[in-house]
C-alpha positions as CSV (number, residue, x, y, z in Angstrom):
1,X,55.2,81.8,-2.8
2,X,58.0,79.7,-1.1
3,X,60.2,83.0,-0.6
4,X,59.7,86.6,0.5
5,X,59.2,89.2,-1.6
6,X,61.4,91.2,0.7
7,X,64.5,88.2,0.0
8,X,64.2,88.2,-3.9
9,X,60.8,86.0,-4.3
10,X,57.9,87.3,-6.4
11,X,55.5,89.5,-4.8
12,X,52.2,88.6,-4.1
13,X,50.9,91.7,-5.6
14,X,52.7,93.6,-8.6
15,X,49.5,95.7,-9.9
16,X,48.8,99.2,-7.9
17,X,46.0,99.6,-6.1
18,X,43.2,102.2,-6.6
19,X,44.9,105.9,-7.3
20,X,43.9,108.6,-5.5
21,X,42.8,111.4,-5.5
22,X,40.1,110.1,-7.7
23,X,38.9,112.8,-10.3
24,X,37.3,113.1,-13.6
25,X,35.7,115.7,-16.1
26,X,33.1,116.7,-12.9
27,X,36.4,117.8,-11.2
28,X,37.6,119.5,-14.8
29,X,35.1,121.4,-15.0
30,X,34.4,122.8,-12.0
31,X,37.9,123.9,-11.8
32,X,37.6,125.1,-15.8
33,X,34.1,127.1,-14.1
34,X,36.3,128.7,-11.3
35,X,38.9,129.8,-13.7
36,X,36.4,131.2,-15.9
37,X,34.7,132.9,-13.7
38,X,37.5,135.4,-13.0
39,X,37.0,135.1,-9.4
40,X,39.8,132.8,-8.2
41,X,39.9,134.0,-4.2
42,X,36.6,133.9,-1.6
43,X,36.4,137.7,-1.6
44,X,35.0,138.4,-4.7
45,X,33.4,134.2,-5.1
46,X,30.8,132.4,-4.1
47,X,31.9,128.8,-4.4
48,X,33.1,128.6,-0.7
49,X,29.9,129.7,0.3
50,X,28.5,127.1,-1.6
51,X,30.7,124.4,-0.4
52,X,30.3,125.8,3.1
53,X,26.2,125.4,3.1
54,X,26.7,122.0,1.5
55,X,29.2,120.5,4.2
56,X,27.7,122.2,7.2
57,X,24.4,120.0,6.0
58,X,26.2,116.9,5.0
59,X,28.1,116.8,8.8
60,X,24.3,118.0,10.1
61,X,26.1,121.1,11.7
62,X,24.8,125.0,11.2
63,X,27.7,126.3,10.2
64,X,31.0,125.8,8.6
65,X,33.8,127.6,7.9
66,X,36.9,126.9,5.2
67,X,40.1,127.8,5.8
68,X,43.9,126.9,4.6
69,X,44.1,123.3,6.3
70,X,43.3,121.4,9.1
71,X,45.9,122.2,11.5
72,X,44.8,125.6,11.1
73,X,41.3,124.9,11.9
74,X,42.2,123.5,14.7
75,X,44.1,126.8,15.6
76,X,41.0,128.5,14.8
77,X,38.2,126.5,16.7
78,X,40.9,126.7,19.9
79,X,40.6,130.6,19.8
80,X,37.1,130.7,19.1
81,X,36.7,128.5,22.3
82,X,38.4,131.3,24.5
83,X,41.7,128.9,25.2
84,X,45.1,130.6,25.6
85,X,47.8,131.3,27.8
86,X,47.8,129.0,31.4
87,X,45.0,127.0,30.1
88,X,45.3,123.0,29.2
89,X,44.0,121.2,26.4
90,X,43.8,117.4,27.4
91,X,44.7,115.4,23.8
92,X,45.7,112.2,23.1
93,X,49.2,111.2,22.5
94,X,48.3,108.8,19.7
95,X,47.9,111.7,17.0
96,X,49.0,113.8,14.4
97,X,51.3,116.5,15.3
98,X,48.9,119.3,15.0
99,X,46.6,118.3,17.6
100,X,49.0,119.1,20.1
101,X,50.9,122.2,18.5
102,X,48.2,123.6,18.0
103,X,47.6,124.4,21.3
104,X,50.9,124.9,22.2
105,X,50.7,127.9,19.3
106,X,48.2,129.4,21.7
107,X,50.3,129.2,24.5
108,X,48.3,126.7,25.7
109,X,49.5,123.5,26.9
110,X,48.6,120.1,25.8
111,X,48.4,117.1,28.4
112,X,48.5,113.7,27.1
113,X,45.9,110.8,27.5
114,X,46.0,107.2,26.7
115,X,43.9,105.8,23.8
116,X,41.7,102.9,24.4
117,X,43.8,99.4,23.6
118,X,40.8,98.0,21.6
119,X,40.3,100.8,19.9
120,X,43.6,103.2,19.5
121,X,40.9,105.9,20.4
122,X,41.0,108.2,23.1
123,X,40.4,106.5,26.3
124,X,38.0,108.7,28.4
125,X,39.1,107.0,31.7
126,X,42.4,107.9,31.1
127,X,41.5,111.5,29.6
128,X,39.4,112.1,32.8
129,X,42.4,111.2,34.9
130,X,44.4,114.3,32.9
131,X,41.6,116.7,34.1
132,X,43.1,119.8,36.5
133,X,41.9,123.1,37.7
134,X,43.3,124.6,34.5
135,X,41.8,121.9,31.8
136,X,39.7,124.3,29.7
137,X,39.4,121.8,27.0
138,X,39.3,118.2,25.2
139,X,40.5,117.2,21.8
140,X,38.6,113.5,21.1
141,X,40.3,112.9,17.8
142,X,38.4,110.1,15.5
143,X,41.2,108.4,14.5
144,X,40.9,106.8,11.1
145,X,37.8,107.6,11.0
146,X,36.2,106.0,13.9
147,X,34.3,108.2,16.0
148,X,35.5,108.4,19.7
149,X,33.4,107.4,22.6
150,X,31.5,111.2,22.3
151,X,29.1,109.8,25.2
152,X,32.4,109.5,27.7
153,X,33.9,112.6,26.6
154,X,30.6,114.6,26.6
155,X,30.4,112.8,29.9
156,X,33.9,114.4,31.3
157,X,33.1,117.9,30.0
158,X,29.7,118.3,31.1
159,X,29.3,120.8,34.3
160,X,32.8,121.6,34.4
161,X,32.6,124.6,31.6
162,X,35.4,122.0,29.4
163,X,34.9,122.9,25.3
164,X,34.8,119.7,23.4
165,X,36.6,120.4,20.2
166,X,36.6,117.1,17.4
167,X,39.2,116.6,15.5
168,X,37.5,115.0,12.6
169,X,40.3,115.6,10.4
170,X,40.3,111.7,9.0
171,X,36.6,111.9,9.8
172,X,34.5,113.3,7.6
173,X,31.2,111.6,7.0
174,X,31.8,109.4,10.9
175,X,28.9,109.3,12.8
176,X,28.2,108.5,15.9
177,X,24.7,106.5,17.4
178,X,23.6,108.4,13.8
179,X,25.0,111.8,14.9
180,X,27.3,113.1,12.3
181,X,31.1,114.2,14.2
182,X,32.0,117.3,14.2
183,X,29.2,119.2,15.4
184,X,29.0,116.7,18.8
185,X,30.9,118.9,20.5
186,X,31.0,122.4,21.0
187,X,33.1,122.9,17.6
188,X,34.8,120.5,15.2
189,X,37.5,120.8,12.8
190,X,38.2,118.6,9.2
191,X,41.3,118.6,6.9
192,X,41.0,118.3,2.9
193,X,44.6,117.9,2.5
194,X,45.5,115.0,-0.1
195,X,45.6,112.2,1.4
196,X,42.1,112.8,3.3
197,X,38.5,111.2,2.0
198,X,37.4,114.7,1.1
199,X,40.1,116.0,-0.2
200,X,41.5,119.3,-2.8
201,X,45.2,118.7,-2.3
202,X,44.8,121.0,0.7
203,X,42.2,122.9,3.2
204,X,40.3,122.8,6.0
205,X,37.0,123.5,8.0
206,X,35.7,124.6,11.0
207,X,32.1,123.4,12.0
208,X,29.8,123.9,14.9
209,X,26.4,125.0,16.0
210,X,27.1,127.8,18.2
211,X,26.6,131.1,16.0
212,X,28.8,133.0,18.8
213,X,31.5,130.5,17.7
214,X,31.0,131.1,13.9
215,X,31.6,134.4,13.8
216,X,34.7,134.5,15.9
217,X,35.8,131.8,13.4
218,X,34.8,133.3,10.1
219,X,36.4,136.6,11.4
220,X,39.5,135.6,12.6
221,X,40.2,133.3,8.7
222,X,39.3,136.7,7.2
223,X,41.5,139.3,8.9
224,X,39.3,140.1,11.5
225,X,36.7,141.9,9.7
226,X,33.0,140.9,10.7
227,X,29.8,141.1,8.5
228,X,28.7,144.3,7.8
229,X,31.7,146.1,8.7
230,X,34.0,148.0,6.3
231,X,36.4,146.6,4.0
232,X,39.6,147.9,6.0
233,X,37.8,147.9,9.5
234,X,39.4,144.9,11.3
235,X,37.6,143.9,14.8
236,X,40.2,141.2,15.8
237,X,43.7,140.2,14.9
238,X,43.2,137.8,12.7
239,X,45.1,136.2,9.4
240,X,43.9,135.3,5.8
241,X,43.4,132.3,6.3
242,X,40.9,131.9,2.7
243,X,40.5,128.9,0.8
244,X,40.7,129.5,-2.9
245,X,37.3,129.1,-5.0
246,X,39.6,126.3,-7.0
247,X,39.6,124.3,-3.8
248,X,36.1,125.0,-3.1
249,X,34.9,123.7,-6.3
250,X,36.9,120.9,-6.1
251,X,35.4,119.8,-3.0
252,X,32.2,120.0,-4.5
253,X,32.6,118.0,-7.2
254,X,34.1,116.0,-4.7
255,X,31.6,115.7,-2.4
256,X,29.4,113.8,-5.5
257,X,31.3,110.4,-5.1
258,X,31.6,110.7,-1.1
259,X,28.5,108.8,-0.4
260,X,29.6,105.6,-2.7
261,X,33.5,105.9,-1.9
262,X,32.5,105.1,1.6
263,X,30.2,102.7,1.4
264,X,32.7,100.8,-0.6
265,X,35.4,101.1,1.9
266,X,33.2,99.7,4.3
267,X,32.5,97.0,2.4
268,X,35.8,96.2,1.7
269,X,36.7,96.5,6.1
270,X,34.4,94.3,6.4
271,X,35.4,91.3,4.4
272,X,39.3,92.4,5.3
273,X,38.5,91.9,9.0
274,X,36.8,88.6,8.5
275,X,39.7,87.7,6.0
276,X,42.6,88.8,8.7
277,X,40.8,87.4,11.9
278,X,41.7,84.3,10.0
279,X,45.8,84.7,10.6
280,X,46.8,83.9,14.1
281,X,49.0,87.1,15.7
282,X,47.1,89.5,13.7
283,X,43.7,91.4,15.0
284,X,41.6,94.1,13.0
285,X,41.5,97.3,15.3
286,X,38.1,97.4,17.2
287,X,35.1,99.9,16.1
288,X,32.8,101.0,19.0
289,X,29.2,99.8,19.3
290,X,28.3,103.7,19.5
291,X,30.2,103.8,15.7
292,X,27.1,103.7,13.4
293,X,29.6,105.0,9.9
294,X,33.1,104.6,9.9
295,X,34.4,106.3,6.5
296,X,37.8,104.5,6.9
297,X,40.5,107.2,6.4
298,X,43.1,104.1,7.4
299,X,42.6,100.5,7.9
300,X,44.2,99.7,10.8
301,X,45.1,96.2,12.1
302,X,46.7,94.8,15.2
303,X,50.2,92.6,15.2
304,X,51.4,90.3,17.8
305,X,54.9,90.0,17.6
306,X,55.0,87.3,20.1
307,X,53.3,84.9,17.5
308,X,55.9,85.8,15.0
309,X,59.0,85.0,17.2
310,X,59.6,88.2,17.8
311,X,59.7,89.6,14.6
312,X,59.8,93.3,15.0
313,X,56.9,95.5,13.7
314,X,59.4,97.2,11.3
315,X,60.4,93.9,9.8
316,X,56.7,93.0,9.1
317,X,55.9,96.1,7.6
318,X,59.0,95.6,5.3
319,X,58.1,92.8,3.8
320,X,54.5,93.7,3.6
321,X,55.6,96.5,1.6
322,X,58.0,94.1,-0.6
323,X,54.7,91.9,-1.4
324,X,52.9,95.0,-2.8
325,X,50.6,96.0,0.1
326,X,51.3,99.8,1.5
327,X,51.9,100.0,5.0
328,X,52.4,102.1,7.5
329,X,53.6,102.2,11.5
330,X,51.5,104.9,12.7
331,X,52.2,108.0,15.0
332,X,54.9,108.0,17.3
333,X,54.1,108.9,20.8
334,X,53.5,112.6,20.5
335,X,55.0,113.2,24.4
336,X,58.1,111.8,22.8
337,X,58.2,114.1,19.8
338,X,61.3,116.3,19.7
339,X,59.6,119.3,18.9
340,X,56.8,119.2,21.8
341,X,59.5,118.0,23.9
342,X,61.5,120.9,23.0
343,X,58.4,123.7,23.0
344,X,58.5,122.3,27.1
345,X,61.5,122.5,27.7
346,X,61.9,126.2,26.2
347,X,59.2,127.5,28.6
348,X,59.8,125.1,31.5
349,X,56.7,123.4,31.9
350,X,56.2,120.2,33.3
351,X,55.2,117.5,30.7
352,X,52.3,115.6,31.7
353,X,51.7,112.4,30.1
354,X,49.4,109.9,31.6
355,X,48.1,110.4,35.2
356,X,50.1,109.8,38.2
357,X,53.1,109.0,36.8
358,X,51.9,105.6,34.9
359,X,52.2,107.2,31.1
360,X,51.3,105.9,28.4
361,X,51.3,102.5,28.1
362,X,48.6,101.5,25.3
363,X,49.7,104.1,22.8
364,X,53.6,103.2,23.7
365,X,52.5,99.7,22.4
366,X,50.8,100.8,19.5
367,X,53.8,102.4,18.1
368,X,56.5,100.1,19.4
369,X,54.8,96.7,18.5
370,X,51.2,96.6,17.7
371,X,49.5,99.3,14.9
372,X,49.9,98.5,11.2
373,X,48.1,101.3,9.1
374,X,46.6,100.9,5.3
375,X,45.7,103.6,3.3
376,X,42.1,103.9,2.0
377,X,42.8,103.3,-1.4
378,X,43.6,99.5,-0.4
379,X,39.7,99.7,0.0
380,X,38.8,101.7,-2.9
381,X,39.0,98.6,-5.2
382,X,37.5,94.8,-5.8
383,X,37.4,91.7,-3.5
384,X,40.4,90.5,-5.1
385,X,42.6,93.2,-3.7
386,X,40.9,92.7,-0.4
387,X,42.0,88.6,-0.6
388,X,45.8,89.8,-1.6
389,X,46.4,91.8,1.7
390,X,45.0,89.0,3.2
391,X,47.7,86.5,1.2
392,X,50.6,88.8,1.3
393,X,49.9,88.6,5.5
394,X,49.6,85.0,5.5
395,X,52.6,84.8,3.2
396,X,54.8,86.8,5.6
397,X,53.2,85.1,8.5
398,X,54.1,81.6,7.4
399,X,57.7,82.4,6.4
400,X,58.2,84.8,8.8
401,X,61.3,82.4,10.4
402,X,63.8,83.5,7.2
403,X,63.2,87.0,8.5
404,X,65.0,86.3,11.4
């Protein structure tokens, strides 16, 4: 333990943690079913319908919808909610990608909010502060895992004819004061792609309570046609955008260890935050008081590089990595993205990030010296790989100097 990992010591950690995906002979055979059945695709299926009725009442919503992935739901649930052309979508900066291009797909265009420094959720002071004549909608995203503060944002939208559309994509199973997200606001969208807590390698869902909102959704992933109608009659210009039976039965099988994986990672957040609060310059990310289930997509932790000398982020995270715990940075300010610079720049609209020309100070940090992200797995197995992250930290902390 007297040298880094990262400088030719032993690690603290040489076994891998928890695989995942997690599967077994439920997965096998559903799959095996699917393939049996002869009916691979949705059109001739049932097991999306299935999986659809079981997830709309597992996220306490009336309907859902599958479709190809997230960032297509996203796409989806933005049409269904009238937005396009001259209208702006207030996101946070602090995101994946397709929060924001997804609008911009629509011709829409995204304006960027601080996240909350406690939290690395969206701030709803600072989303309020984004608000214009054109602000037709807001994208809370419940970032890794934790639920937003719905009561602000619901708070922003209300009289003011704004769609609140979740992004729940790391999110599925959050709740909110016992509210399940997703169907909070006016529509919510999920991602199974592989890395997610309900996952089939890829896919995604739409869910909401409106029925209006339903249908525009469930035509638009099937060509446009619209129950009832004729094979060939299509009623919008829409896309196939059809999860596979394979995926759907997957997800149901899936959705049989959901319950228990969660409650696990919880468990294992909880005794990690106790464990890191213990190592000066380093601070578990905050949960909401409003956060009643937190499925925790990514642990996410705080670092201080002032009590490390300096030490940059990046070097941290290296020799994290070289003592056998996975870590991550995080997302880059999305304002500073190439591509969403470049989607502005080829239509010459003014970027807004941050209101009256403060930007974006809290999710600038975050990137540049602060967030350190975990994937779940690290959660998914015993107390004793809980207590390694928590050595391989103190490790680097206390010989953080040879770093240097």
């Amino acid at each position: 333990m007297s040298t880094l990992a990262l400088l030719g010591g032993t690690p603290v950690r040489a076994a891998p943690f928890p695989a995942w995906p997690q599967f077994g002979e439920i997965e096998e055979q559903a799959v095996l079913a699917a393939l049996r059945s002869g009916h691979w695709g949705r059109t001739t299926g049932h097991t999306n319908e299935t999986f659809e009725r079981r997830f709309a009442a597992y996220q306490q919503a009336t309907h859902a919808i599958t479709c190809v992935n997230g960032t297509v739901a996203l796409e989806l649930a933005l049409r269904a909610a009238g937005i396009g052309p001259g209208d702006e979508v207030v996101v946070p900066a602090y995101t994946f990608i397709a929060t924001a291009s997804a609008v911009l797909h629509l011709g829409a265009t995204p304006v960027f909010a601080d996240i909350d420094p406690a939290t690395y959720a969206l701030d709803p002071e600072s989303a309020a502060g984004m608000l214009s004549t054109r602000t037709r909608a807001i994208i809370p995203v419940h970032l890794a895992g934790a639920p937003v503060d719905m009561d602000g944002i619901a708070g922003i939208a209300a009289g003011r004819g704004i769609a609140v559309i979740e992004d729940a994509a790391q999110a599925t199973g959050a709740e909110w004061r016992g509210r399940r997200v997703g169907a909070i606001g006016g529509l919510g969208t999920f991602s199974f792609q592989s890395t997610k807590v309900l996952t089939a390698g890829e896919g995604g869902a739409v869910v909401t309570n409106n029925p209006t909102y339903a249908e525009v959704v469930r035509s638009l992933q099937n060509v446009g046609r619209v129950p009832g109608g004729e094979w060939y009659e299509h009623h919008r210009l829409g896309w196939n955008l059809r999860m596979t039976e394979f995926q759907a039965a997957v997800l149901l099988a899936q959705m049989d260890r959901l319950d228990a994986q969660i409650a696990l990672r919880a468990r294992n957040a909880a005794r990690l935050d106790s464990l890191l609060r213990e190592v000066e310059g380093i601070e578990p990310l905050a949960t909401l008081p409003g956060v009643t289930r937190h499925p925790y997509y990514l642990y996410v932790f705080k670092y201080r590089p002032s009590a490390f000398g300096g030490l940059p982020k990046a070097q941290f995270i290296k020799a994290l990595v070289a003592e056998g715990i996975p870590s991550m940075p995080g997302y880059p300010p999305l304002h500073t993205m190439p591509a969403i610079q470049q989607a502005f720049w080829s239509r010459a609209l003014p970027l807004r990030a941050g209101a009256d020309g403060q930007g974006l100070p809290h999710t600038e940090r975050a990137w540049d010296d602060e967030g350190i992200w975990l994937p779940q797995n690290v959660l998914l197995g015993t107390g004793d790989d809980v207590e390694d992250i928590q050595q391989a930290v103190i490790k680097v902390a206390r010989l953080h100097k040879d770093l240097r």
